[in-house]
N, C-alpha and C positions, 0 to 999 in steps of 0.2 A: 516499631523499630527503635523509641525510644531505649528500652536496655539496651539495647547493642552497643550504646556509648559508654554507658556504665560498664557493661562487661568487659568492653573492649580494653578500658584500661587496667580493669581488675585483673585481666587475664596478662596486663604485659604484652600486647600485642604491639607492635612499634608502628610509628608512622599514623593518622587522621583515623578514623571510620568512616569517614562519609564517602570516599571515593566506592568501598563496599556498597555501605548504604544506598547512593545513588544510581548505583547498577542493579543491587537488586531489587529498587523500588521500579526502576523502569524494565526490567524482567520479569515483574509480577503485572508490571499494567499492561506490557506486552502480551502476555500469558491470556487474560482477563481480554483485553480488547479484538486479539486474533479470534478468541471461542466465540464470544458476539458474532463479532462479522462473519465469522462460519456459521453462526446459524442464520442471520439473514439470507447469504449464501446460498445454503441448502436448499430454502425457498424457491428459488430462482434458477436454481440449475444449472450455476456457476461456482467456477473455484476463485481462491483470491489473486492466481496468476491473471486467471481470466477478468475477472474486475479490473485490476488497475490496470489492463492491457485495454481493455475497453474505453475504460475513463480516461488515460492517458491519450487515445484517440479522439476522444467526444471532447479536448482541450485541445485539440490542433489547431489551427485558421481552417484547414478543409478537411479536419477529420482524415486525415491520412498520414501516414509517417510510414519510413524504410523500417524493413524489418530491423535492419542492422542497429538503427536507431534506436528504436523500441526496447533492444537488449541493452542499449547505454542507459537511458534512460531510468531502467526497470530496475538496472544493476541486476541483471539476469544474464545465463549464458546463452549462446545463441540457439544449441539444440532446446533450453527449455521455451524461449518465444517460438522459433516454429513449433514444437510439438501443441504450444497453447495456439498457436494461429489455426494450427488443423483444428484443434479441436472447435474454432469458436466458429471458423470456415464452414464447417460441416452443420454445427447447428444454425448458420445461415444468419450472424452477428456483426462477421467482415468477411472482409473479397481481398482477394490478395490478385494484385496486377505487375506485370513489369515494368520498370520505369521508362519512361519515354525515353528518356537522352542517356539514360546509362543500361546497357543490359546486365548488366554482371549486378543487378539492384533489384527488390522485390519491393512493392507498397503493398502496405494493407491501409488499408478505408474501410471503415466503421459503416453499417448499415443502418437503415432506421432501425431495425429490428434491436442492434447491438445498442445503440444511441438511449433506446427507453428501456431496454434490460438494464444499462447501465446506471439513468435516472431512475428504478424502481429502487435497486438498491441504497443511491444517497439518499431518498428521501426515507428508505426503513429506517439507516441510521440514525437519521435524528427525529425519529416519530416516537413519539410520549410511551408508545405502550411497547416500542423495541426493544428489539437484546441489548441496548446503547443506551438506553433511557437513562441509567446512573447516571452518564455525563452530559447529560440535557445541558445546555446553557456555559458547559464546559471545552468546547471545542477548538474554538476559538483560541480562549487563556491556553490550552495546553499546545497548540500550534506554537501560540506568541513566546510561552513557554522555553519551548523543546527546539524552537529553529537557532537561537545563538551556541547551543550545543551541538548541533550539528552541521554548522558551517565550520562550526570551530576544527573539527576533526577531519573536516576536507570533504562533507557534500555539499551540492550546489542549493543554490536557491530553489524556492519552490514557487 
């Protein structure tokens, strides 16, 4: 991406190139780190709604949270958390119960089954011989990286 600077002025282009730059370098690593995690994925016989729906569970104090939650959370809509809760329902991953003190409320609870499907996947990702391997020892930095850019534009903490 170096030329780009260079062209950019050659061409008369007004205004920086990096704001370019910086978009499309995080749309390429985007691109690059989704295909990984889909193929650890595959393995496993989860989609990546289903992973962080899991994971996001297997980070609770009891492993449970309101459906409703789950789509704040997820920044997902609500029909796409239920259709993912069916689906992870069904392979027997979580349980979905009504809340004690509220009915108009659904939990879903994470099951062991879900808990170590969940754990098989983080640990492919940073295993030496995984789809992920390029960023061995990179995780971290790129966490520590990426998180003041994205508080900055109005997500929350992680």
């Amino acid at each position: 991406m170096d030329g780009i600077h260079d062209r950019w002025e050659g061409q008369g282009l007004p205004g920086e190139p990096w704001a370019f730059m910086a978009i499309c370098s995080i749309s390429r690593l985007h691109q690059f780190v989704k295909k990984a995690l889909d193929i650890e994925l595959k393995k496993v016989d989860l989609s990546r709604t289903g992973y962080f729906l899991l994971t996001t569970l297997a980070l609770t104090t009891n492993g449970c949270a309101r459906l409703s939650s789950l789509g704040r959370i997820l920044m997902m809509h609500p029909t796409s958390v239920k259709l993912t809760v069916d689906q992870l329902e069904a392979a027997g991953l979580v349980t979905r119960t009504r809340h004690p003190r509220d009915r108009r409320a659904t939990l879903v609870q994470i099951t062991e089954a879900g808990f170590e499907r969940a754990g098989e996947v983080n640990k492919a990702l940073e295993a030496p011989g995984g789809a992920l391997a390029a960023l061995a020892g990179m995780h971290e930095d790129l966490f520590t990286a990426l998180q003041p850019a994205r508080l900055a534009i109005g997500d929350h903490e992680l």
